[in-house]
C-alpha positions, 0 to 999 in steps of 0.5 A, spaced: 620 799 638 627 801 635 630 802 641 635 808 642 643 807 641 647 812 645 653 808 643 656 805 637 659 797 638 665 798 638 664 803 644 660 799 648 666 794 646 671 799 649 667 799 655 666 792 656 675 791 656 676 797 661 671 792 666 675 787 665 681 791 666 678 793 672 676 786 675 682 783 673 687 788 675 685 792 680 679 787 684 673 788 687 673 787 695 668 782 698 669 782 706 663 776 706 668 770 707 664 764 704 664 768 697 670 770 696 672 762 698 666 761 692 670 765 687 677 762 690 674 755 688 671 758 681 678 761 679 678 768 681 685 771 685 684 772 691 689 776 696 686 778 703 679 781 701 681 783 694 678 779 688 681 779 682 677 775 676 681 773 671 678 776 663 676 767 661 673 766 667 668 772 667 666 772 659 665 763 662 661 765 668 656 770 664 654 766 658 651 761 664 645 766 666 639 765 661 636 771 657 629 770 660 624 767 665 618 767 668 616 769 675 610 767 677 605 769 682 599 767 686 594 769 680 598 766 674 594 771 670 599 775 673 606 771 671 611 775 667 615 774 663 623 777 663 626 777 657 631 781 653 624 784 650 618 785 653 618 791 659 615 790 667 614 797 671 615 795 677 613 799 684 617 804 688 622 802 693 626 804 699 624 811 702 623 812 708 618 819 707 611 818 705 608 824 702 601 826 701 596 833 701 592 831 706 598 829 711 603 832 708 611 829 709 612 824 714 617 817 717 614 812 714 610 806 718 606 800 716 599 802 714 603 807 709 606 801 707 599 797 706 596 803 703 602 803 698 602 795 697 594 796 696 594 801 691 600 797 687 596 792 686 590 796 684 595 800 678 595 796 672 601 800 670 605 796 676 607 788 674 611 787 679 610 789 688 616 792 690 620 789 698 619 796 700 615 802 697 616 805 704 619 804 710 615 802 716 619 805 721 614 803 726 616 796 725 621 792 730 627 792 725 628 784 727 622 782 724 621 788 719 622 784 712 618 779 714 613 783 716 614 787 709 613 780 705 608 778 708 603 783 708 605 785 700 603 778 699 596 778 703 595 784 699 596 783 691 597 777 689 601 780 684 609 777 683 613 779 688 620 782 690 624 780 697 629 782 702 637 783 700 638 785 708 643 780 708 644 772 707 639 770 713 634 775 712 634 773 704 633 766 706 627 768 711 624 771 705 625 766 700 623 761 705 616 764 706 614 765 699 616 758 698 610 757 703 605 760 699 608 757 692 608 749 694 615 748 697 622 750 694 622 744 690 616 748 686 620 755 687 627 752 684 623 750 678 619 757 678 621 762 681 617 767 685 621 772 688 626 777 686 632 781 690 636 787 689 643 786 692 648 792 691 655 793 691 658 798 695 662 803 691 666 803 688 669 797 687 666 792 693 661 788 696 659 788 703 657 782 708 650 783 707 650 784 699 654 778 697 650 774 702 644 776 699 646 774 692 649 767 695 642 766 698 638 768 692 643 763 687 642 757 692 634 757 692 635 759 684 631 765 685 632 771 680 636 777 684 637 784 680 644 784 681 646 792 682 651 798 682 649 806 683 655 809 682 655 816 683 659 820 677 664 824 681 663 822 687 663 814 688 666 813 681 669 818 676 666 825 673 666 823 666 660 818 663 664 813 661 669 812 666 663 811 671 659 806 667 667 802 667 666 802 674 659 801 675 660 795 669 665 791 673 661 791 679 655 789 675 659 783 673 663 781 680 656 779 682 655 776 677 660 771 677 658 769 684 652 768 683 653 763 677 659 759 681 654 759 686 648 754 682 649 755 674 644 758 670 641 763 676 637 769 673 640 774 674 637 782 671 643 785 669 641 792 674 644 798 674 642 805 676 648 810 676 647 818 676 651 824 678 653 828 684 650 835 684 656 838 685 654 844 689 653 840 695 655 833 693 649 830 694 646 824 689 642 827 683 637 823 680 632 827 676 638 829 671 639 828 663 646 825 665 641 819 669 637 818 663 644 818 658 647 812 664 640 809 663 641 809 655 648 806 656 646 800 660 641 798 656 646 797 651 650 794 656 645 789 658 643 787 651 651 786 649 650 781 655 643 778 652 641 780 659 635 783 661 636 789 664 633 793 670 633 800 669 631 805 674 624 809 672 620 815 675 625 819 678 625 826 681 629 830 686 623 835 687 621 836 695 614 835 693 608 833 687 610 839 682 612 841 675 619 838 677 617 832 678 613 831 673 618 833 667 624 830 670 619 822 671 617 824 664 624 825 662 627 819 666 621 814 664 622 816 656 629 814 658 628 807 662 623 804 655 628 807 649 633 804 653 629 798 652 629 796 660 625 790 661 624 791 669 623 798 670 624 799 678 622 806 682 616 806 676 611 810 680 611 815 687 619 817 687 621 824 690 626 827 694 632 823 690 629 816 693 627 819 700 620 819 699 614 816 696 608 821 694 601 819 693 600 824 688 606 822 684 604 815 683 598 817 680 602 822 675 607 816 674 601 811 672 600 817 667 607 817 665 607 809 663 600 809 660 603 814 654 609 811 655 606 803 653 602 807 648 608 810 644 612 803 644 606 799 641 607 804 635 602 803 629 599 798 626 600 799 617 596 795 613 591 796 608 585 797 613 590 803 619 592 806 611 584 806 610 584 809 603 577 807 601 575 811 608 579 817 606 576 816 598 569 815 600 570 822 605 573 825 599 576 833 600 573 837 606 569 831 609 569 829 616 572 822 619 568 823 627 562 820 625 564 814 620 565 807 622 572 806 622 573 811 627 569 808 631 571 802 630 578 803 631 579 809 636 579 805 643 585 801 642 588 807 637 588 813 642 591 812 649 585 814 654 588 819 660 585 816 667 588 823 670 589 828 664 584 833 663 582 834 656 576 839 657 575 845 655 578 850 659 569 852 660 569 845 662 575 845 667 572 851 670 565 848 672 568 842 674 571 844 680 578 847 676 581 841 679 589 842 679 592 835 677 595 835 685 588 835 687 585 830 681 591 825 683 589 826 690 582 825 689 584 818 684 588 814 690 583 815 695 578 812 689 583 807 689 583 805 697 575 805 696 575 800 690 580 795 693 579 788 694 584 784 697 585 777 694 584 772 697 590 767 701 588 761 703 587 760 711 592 754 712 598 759 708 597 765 713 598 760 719 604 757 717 607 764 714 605 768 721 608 761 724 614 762 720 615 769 723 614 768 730 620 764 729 624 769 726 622 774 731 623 771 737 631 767 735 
């Protein structure tokens, strides 16, 4: 699929230069020691917390990290492959509501999380589990990403994301996948997890971020390396200047991620949006959020990375109108602008604060079209069909004919939630709103779902694994 391009070459160009200014003349701040020591050694200036990356050595670093790789899953059938091509939806992450019609919004505990992770895992649309589709406030918070990684790897078997709280629990995480995958000899070959350490805009990273990425580089696991700048509050008004900044971050963590173990997967990952300027707040439903995707794709492509670009986004209190047309909006952005794992990709409402039952159904939707539109269509003599069009001739029909019926399945996309029917048909059916016929396909999710299987002697040695991390 010909992917859209908001900006010429020479602009994405442009951009590219002012980042480096940024990095080289103006500096990021690392408070974390051990990665400003990192940079130090690779060639970075480094004056108290500032970090300032001399042009050479930032365009070096960047050419280490590789274009593609796989991460792996406990069922093999479900690896996936992250390139600069194909295109991975991966589940909501970090709210701390939960929402739904029955029960309305909600703090977050932990059987709303292992509900989400199960119906993650029963959605063909989403490739990749999230760390946290929701945040399982009932869960002491010493032992809650461990607790979070375990129960998403007892109830999919799908590939894996895991925590950035910091460099500890980054490797506790990874530590544990290692258990299930064959030891870390086995992951630093074929990686198994990935995270999504951020920056701290504009211009720094915390203790606990470069800590993550640190963590992340030395077991050479993927790690999504992140900025959400917020355009007029954290990072300027306009469009460009934001993604400058939000560039320079990007490419900061980077750097130190190949200086800690060169060829690293990273995932070029940026998610910036903009203020509402009446209040202050972060905006994420918006066509500036879309045009921020549509830039950083060309970014990532400039960098021959892959690209994670934020998906389903909306900041409606609830499953409504709103959130439907601003996901359909942001989603459509996400895969014009190429993006090779598309995070938030199902449930996001409440500008990232609250994951909705309802809406992850919508958004299956949404990506079923979505796929749909990238596939394109297939001409050649046979999808031409002129000998079917010939034989019909002049006022025929094609409803009946072989070819139609030999090719509709894979032509035609086939709603799992949309309502077709005619409006006779709707009526007798119950005139079910989408709400109530998205309500009704989670619950038939849960009944359908099977937990795949985790061998007894990994569960003991993963709950052994924790108890460790609970009681130190």
């Amino acid at each position: 699929m010909q992917r859209y391009q908001i900006l010429t070459h020479n602009e994405i160009e442009q951009i590219h230069e002012t980042s480096l200014r940024i990095l080289e003349e103006v500096g990021i701040v690392f408070s974390y020691a051990p990665a400003r020591e990192i940079l130090a050694r690779g060639g970075a200036k480094v004056d108290g917390q500032r970090v300032y990356f001399p042009k050479d050595m930032v365009e070096k670093e960047l050419k280490k990290a590789p274009s593609s790789f796989i991460l792996h899953a406990r069922n093999p059938e479900k690896n996936v492959l992250i390139n600069t091509q194909k295109t991975a939806y991966v589940g909501p992450y970090g709210s701390p509501y939960i929402m739904d019609m029955d029960n309305g919004r909600r703090i977050a505990t932990l059987d709303n999380f292992i509900t989400i992770c199960k119906l993650e895992h029963q959605m063909d649309s989403i490739d990749i589990m999230s760390h946290i589709p929701c945040e399982p406030n009932d869960v002491d918070v010493k032992g809650r990403s461990a607790e979070m990684f375990y129960q998403t790897l007892k109830h999919s078997d799908k590939p894996l994301m895991a925590s950035v709280l910091n460099y500890e629990t980054a490797k506790d995480n990874i530590e544990m996948a290692a258990i299930a995958f064959g030891g870390v000899d086995f992951i630093k070959e074929k990686p198994v997890v990935t995270g999504i350490p951020c920056s701290l805009t504009p211009l720094s990273y915390d203790d606990k971020m470069a800590g993550a990425i640190i963590a992340y580089a030395e077991y050479r696991q993927p790690q999504l390396v992140n900025s959400l700048c917020i355009a007029g509050a954290t990072a300027p008004a306009t469009i460009a200047g934001t993604v400058a900044v939000q560039n320079a971050e990007v490419l900061a963590g980077i750097v130190l991620a190949q200086l800690v173990n060169e060829g690293t997967p990273v995932i070029y990952s940026a998610s910036a949006s903009n203020a509402e300027m009446r209040n202050g707040s972060l905006a994420i439903g918006t066509p500036e959020d879309a045009v921020f995707s549509l830039i950083n794709g060309q970014l990532a492509k400039f960098y021959s990375l892959p690209c994670r670009i934020s998906g389903a986004l909306s900041d409606s209190k609830c499953a409504d109108a709103q959130a439907a047309y601003e996901s359909m909006l942001t989603l459509s952005m996400a895969q014009m602008a190429g993006g090779n794992f598309i995070l938030h990709s199902a449930g996001i409402i409440d500008t990232y604060n609250t994951i909705s039952l309802e809406k992850m159904m919508f958004d299956d939707e949404i990506i079923g079209m979505i796929r749909r539109i990238d596939q394109g269509a297939v001409v050649n003599e046979d999808t031409l069909a002129f000998d079917v069009i010939k034989e019909v001739g002049p006022q025929g029909q094609f409803l009946t004919h072989e070819h139609t019926f030999i090719h509709f399945r894979n032509e035609f996309y086939h709603p799992v939630l949309s309502d077709r029917s005619n409006a006779t048909q709707w009526e007798r059916d119950g005139a079910l709103t989408a709400e109530k016929r998205a309500n009704a396909r989670w619950k038939k999710l849960l009944e359908e779902y099977v937990e795949p299987s985790l061998d007894k002697d990994i569960d003991a040695a993963l709950k052994k694994y924790m108890k460790k991390i609970k009681v130190r």
